[in-house]
Backbone as a printed PyTorch tensor [residue, N CA C, xyz], in Angstrom:
tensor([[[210.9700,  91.5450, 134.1060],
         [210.8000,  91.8440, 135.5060],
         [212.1430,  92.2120, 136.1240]],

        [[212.0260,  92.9830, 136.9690],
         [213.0030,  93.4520, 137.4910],
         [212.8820,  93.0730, 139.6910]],

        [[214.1880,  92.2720, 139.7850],
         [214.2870,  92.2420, 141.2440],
         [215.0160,  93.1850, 142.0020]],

        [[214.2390,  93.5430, 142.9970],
         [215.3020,  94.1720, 143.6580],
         [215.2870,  93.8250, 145.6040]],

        [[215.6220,  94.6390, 146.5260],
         [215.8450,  94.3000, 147.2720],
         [214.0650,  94.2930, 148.2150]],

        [[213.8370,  93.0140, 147.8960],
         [211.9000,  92.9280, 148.3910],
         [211.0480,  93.8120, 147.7640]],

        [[211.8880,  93.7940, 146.5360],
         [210.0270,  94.4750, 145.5720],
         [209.9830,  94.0280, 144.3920]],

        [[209.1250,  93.4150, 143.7770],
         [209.1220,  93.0760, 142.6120],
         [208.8100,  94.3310, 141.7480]],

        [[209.4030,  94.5940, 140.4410],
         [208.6200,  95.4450, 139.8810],
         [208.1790,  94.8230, 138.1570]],

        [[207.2570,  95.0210, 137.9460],
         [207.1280,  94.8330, 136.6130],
         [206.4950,  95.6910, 135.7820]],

        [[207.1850,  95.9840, 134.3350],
         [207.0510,  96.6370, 133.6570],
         [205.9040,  97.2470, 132.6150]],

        [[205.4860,  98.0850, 133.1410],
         [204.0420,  98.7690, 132.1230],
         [203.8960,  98.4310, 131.0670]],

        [[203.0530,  97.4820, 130.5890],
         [202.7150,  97.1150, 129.4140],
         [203.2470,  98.0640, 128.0140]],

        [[203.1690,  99.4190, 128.4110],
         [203.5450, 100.3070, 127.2150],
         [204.8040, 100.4910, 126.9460]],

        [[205.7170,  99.8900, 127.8110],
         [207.5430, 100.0810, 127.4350],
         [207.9340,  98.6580, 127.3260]],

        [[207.0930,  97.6750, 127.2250],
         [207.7230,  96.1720, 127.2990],
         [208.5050,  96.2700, 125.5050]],

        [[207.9010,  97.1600, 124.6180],
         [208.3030,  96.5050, 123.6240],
         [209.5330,  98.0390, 123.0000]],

        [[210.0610,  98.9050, 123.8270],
         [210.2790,  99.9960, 123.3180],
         [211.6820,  99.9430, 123.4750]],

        [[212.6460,  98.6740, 122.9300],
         [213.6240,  98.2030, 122.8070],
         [213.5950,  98.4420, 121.0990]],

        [[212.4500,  98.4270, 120.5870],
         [212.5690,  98.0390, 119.3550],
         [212.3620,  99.7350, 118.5770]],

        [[211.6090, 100.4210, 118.9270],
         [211.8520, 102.0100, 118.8240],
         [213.0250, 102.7350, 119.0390]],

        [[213.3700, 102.2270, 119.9920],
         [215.3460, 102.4480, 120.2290],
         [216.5170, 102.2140, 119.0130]],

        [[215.9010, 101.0830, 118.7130],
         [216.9190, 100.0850, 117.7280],
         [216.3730, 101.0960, 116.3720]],

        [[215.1180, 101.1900, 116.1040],
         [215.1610, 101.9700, 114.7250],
         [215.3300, 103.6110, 114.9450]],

        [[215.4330, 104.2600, 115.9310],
         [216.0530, 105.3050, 116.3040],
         [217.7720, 105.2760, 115.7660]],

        [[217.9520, 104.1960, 116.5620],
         [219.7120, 104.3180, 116.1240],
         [219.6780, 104.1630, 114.7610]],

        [[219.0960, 102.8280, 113.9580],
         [219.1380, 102.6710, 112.7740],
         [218.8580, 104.5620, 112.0690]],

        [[218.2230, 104.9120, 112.1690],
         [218.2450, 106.3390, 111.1890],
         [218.9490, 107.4320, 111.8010]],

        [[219.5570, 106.8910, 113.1060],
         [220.8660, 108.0040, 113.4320],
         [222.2390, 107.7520, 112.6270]],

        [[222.3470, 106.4440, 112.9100],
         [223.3160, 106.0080, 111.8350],
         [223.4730, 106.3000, 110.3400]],

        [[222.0840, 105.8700, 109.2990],
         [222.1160, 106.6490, 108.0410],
         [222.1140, 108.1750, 107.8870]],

        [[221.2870, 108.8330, 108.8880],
         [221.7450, 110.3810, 108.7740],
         [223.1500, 110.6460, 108.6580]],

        [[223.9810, 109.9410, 109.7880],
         [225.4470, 110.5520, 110.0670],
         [225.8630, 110.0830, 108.9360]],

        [[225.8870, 108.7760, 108.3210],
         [226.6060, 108.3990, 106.6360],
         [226.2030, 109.7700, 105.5310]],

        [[224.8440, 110.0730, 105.6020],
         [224.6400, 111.4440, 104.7960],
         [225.0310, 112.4740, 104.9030]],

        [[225.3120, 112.9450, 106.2690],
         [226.1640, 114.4000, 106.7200],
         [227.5940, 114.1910, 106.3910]],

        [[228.1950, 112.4820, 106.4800],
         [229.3540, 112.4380, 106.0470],
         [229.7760, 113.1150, 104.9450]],

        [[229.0370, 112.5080, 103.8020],
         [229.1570, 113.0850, 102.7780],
         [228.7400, 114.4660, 102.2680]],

        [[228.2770, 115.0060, 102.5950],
         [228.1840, 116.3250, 102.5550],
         [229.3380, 117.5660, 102.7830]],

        [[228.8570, 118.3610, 102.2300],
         [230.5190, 119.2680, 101.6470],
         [229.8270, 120.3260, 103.3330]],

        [[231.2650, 120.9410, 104.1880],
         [231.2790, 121.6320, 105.2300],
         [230.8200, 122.8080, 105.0180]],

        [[230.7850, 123.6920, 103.7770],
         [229.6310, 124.5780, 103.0810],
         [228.1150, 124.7970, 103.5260]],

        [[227.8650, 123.1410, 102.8520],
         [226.3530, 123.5490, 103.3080],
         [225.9340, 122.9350, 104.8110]],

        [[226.5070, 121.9100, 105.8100],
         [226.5410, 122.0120, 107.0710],
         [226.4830, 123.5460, 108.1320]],

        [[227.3410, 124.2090, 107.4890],
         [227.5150, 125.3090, 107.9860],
         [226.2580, 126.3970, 107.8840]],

        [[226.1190, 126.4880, 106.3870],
         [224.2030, 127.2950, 106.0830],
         [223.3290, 126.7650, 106.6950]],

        [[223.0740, 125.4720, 107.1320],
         [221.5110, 125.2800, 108.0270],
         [222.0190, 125.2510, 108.9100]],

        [[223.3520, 124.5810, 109.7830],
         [223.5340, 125.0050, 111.4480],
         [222.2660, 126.0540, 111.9390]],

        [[222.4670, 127.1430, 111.8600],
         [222.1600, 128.1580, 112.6710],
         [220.5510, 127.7210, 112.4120]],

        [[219.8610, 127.8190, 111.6750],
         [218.2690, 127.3880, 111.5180],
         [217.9050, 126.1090, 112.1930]],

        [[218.7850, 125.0740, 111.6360],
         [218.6520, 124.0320, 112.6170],
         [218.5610, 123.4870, 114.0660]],

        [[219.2710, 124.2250, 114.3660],
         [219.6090, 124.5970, 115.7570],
         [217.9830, 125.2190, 116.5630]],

        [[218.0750, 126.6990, 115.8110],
         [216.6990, 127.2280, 116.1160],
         [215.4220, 126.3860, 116.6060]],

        [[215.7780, 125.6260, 115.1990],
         [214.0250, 124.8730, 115.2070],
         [214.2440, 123.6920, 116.3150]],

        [[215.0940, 123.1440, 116.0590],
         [215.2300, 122.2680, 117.5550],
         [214.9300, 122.5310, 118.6960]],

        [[215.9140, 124.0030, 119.3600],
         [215.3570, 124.5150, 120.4710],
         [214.1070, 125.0240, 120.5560]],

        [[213.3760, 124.9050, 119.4670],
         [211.6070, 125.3840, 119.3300],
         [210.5810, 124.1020, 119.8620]],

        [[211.0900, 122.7340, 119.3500],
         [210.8070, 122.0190, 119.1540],
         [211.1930, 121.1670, 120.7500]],

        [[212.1380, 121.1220, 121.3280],
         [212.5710, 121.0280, 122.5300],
         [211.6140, 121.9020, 123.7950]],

        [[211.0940, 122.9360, 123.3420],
         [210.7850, 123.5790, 124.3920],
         [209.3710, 123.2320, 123.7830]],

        [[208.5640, 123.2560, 123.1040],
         [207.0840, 122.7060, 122.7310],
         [207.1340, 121.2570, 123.3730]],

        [[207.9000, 120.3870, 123.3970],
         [207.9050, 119.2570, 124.4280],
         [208.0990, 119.1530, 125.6170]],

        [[208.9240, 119.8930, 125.8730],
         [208.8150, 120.2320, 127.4180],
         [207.7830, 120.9680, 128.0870]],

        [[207.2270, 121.9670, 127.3490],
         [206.3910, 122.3890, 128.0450],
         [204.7370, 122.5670, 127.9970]],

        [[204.5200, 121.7270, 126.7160],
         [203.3190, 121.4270, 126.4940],
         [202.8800, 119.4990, 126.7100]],

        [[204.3550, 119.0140, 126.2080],
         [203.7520, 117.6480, 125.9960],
         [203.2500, 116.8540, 127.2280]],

        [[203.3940, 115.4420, 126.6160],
         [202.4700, 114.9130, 127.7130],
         [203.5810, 113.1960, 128.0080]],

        [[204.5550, 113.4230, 126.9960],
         [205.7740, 112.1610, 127.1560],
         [205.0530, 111.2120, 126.1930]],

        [[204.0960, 111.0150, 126.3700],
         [203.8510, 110.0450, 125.1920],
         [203.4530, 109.9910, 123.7060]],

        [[204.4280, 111.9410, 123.1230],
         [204.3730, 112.5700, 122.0350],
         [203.0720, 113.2210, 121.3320]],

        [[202.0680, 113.4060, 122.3950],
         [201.0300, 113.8480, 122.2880],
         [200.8300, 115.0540, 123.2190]],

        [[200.2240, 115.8680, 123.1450],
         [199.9870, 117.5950, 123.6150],
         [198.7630, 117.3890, 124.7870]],

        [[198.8840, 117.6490, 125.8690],
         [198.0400, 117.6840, 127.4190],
         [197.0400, 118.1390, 127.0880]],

        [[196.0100, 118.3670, 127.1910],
         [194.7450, 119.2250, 126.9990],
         [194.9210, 120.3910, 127.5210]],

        [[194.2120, 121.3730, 127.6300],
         [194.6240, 122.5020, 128.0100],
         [193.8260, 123.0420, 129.3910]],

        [[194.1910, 123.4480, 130.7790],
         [194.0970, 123.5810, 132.0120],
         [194.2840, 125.1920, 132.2770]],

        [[193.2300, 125.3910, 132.5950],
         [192.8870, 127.0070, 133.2870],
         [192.5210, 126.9630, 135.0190]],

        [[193.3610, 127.6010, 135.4270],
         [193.0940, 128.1770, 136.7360],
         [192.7540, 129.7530, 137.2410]],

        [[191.9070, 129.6840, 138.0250],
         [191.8850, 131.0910, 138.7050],
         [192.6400, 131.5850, 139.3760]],

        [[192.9660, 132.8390, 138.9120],
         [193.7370, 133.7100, 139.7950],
         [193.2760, 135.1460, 139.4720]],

        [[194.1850, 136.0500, 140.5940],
         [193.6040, 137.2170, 140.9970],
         [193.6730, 138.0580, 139.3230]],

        [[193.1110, 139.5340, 139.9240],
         [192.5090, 140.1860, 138.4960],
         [194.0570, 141.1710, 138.0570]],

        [[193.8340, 140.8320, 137.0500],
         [195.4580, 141.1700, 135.9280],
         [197.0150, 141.1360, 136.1340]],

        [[196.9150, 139.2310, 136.1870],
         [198.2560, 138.6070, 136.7560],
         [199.2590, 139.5160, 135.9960]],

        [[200.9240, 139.6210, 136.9730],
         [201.5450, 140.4930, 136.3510],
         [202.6740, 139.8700, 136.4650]],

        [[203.0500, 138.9940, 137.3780],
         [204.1790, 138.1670, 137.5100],
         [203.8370, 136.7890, 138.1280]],

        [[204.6310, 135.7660, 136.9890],
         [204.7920, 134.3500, 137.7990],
         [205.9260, 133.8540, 138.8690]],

        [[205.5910, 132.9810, 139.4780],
         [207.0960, 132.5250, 140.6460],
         [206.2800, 131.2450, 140.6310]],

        [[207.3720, 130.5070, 140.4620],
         [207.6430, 128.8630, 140.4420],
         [208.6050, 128.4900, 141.7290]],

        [[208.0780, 128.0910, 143.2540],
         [208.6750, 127.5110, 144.2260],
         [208.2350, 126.2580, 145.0010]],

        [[208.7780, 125.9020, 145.7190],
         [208.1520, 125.0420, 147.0550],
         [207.5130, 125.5670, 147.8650]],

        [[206.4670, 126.2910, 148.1270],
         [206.1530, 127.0050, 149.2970],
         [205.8080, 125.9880, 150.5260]],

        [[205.3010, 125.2500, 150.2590],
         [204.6060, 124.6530, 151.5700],
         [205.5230, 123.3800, 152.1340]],

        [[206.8250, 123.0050, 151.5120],
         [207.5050, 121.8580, 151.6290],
         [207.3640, 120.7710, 151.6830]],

        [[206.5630, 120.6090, 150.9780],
         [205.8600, 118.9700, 150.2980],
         [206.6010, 118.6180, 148.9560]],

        [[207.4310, 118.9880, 148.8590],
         [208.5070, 118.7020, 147.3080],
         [208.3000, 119.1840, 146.1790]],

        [[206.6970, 119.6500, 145.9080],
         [206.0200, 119.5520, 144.6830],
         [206.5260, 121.5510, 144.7710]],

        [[206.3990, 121.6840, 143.1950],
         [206.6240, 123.1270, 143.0940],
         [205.2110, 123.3020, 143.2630]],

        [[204.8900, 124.7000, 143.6960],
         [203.9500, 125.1100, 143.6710],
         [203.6580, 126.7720, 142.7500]],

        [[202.6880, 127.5230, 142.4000],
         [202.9840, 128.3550, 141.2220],
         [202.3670, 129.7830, 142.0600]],

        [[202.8070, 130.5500, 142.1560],
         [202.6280, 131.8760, 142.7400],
         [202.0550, 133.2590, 141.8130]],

        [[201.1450, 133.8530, 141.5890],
         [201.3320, 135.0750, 140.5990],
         [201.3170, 136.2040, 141.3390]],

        [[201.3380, 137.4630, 140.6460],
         [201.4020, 139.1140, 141.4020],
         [200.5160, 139.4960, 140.6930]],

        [[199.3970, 139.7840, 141.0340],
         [198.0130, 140.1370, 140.6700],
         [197.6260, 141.8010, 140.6690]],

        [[197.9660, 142.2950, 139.5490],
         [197.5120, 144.1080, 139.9670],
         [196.3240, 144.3840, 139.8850]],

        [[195.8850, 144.4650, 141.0680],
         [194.5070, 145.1250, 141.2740],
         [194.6180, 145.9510, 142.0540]],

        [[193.4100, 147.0580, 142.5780],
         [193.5280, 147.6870, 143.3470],
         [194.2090, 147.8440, 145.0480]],

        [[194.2610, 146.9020, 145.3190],
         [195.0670, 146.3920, 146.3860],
         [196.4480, 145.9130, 146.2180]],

        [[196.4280, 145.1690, 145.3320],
         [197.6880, 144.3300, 145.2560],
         [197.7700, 142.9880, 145.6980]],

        [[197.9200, 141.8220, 144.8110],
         [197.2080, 140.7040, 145.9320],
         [198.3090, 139.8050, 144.8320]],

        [[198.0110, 138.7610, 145.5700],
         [198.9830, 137.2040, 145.3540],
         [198.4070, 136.4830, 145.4570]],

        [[198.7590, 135.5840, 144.4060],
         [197.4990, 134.1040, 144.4040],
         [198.5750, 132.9300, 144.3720]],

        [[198.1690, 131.9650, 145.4110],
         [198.6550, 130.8320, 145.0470],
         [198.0940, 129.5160, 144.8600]],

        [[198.7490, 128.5430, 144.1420],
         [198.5460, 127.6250, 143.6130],
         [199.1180, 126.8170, 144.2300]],

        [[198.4780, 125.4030, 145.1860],
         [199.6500, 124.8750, 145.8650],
         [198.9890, 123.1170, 144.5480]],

        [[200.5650, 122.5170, 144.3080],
         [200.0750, 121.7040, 144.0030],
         [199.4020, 120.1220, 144.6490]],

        [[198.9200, 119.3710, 144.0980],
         [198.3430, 118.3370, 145.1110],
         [198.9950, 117.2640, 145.3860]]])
C-alpha cells in the first residue's frame, strides 16, 4: 500500500507480484551481457544492423497494436467518409484526449471526425 497525502492507494492485484518478473528480467540481462562479453567484435558487428531492425519491428507491433499486458487488442473498425485519403491525430475539442481526423475523397470532399470519449 501506498500513502499519500489523504488517499490511500492500493495496488491491482496483477502487479502485487511483478517484482519477481523484474528480478528474472535482470537475471537474463545479466547472462546475455556475460555472452556478448565473450564474443569476438566481428560477429557483434554482422547482426547489429538486423538486430536492430527487428527490434524496431517489434517495438512498433507493441506500441501500436498491443494491449500492455503482452497480448494484441482485438481489432476495432470505425466509419468514415468514402475513400479516406489522409489521417490527422489532434486535440480538437480540448478535452485532452487526441482525437482522429481523416480527408475523405469523394465527390465533394469531406472530413470525418472521430472525437474520442
Amino acid at each position: 500500500m501506498v500513502y499519500s497525502a489523504g488517499q490511500l492507494d492500493v495496488p491491482d492485484s496483477k502487479v502485487t507480484g511483478v517484482w519477481r518478473m523484474q528480478l528474472l528480467w535482470l537475471g537474463m540481462s545479466l547472462f546475455a551481457m556475460l555472452i556478448l562479453l565473450r564474443m569476438q567484435v566481428r560477429w557483434l558487428e554482422w547482426i547489429a544492423a538486423p538486430a536492430y531492425v527487428l527490434s524496431l519491428g517489434l517495438l512498433a507491433a507493441t506500441l501500436v497494436i498491443g494491449t500492455g499486458a503482452g497480448t494484441f487488442a482485438p481489432q476495432q473498425r470505425f466509419a468514415v467518409g468514402n475513400n479516406p485519403r489522409a489521417v490527422a491525430v489532434a486535440d480538437v475539442n480540448g478535452d485532452g484526449a487526441l482525437d482522429v481526423m481523416t480527408a475523405n475523397r469523394t465527390v465533394g470532399d469531406s472530413l470525418s471526425l472521430l472525437l474520442q470519449r
